[in-house]
C-alpha positions in Angstrom: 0.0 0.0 0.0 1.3 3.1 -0.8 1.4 6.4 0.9 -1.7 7.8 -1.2 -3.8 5.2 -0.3 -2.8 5.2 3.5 -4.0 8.4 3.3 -6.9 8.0 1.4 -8.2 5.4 4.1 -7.3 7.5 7.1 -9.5 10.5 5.6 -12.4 7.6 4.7 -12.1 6.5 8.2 -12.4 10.0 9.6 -15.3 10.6 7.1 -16.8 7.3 8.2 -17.0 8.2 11.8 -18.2 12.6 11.5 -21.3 10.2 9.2 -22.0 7.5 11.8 -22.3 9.9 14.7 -24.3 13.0 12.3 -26.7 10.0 11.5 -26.9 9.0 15.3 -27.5 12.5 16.2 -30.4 13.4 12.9 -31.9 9.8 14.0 -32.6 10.5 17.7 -34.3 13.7 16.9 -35.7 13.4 13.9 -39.5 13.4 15.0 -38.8 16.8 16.1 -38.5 17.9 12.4 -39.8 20.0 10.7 -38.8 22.3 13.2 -40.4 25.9 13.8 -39.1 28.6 16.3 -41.5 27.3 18.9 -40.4 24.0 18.7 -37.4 25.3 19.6 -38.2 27.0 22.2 -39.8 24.3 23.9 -36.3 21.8 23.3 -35.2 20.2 26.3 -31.3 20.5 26.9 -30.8 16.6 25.3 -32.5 17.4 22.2 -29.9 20.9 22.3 -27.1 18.8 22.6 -28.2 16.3 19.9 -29.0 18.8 17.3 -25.6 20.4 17.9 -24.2 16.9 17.5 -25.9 16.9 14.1 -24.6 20.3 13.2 -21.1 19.8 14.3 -20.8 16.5 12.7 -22.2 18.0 9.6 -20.2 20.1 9.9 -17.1 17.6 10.5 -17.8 15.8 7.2 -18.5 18.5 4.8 -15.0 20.1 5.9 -13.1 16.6 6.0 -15.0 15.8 2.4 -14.1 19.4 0.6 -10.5 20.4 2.1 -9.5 16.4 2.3 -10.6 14.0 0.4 -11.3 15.8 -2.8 -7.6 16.2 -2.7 -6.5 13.5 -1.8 -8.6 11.7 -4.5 -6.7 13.3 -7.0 -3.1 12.4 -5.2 -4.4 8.9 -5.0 -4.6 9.1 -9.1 -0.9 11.0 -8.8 -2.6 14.0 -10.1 -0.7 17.2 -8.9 -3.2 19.0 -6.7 -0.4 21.6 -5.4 -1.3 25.2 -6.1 -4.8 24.0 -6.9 -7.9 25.7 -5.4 -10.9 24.0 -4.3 -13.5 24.8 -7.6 -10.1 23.4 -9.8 -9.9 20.3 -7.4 -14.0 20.0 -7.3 -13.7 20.5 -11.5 -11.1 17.8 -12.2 -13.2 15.4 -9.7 -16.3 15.9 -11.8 -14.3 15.9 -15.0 -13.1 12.4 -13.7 -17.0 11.7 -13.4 -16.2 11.1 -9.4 -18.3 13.8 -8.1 -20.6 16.0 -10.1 -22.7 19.5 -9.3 -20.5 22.5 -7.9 -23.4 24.3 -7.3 -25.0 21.9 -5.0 -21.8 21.6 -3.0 -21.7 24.9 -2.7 -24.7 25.2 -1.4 -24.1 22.9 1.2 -20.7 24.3 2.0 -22.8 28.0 2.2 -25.3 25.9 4.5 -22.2 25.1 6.8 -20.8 28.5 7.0 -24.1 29.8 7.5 -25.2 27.2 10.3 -22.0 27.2 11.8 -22.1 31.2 12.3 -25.8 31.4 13.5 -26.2 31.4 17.3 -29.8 30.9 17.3 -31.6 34.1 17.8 -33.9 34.2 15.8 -35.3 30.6 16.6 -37.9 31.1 13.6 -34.8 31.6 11.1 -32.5 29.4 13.3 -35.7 26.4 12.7 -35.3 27.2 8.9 -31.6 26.5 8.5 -31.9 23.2 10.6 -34.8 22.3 8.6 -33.1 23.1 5.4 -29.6 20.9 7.2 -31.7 18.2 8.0 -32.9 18.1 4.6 -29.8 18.1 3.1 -27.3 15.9 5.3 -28.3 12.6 3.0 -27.0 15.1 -0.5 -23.9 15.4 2.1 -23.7 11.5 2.7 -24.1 10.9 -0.9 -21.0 13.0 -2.1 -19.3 10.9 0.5 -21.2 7.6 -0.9 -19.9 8.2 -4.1 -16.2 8.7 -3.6 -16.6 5.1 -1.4 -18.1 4.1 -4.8 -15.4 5.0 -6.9 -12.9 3.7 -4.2 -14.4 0.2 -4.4 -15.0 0.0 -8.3 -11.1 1.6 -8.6 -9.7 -1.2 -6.5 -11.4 -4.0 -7.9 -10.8 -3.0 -11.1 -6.8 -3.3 -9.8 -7.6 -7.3 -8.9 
């Protein structure tokens, strides 16, 4: 095994993990959805801490997907990725047929920013974003799904 694909299973692992627990988190509260601002009002302090479990976990994998293993993807096919920015990266990716609609990860990446910069104040808006993450966290797990895809198909095409 080389160094490329050591690293490409660490990062999978990591990625592995942030989607176990997100899923554990969205699962326990997910009769609470759709939420609304009184709904969250009314949350008790476990259903807090399990929607910011959700959050930070989607969080987790969206940043561990985009900033590493886009890249190291790429370094896995010894493609230079030095110097590269993340739309060339996401571009060469789709080009490869790995990974396809920039827009759509940009939304969720503008979801993340958003979500992770929003202290709930406004619990009617703060209920819209969580609605709108809750919604969204499978299109997250299926970016992730289909770089474990390409994985699997890559190696056993190596057999």
């Amino acid at each position: 095994m080389n160094k490329n694909e050591i690293i490409l299973n660490s990062i999978i692992e990591e990625c592995k993990i942030h989607e176990k627990r997100m899923d554990y988190a969205s699962n326990a509260i997910s009769k609470l959805f759709p939420l609304t601002g009184e709904k969250i009002s009314a949350l008790s302090d476990e259903q807090i801490a399990l929607i910011d479990q959700m959050i930070y976990r989607f969080t987790k994998l969206q940043d561990a997907i985009g900033q590493k293993l886009f890249k190291v993807v790429l370094n896995y096919l010894d493609e230079d990725t030095a110097n590269k920015s993340a739309i060339d990266i996401f571009n060469r990716l789709e080009q490869l047929e790995i990974v396809e609609n920039y827009d759509l990860w940009k939304s969720l990446r503008d979801l993340r920013n958003e979500i992770a910069h929003d202290y709930g104040v406004d619990n009617n808006e703060y209920a819209e974003k969580l609605n709108l993450l809750f919604k969204r966290k499978n299109i997250l797990k299926k970016y992730f799904n289909d770089i474990l895809n390409w994985v699997d198909e890559r190696r056993k095409s190596k057999l």
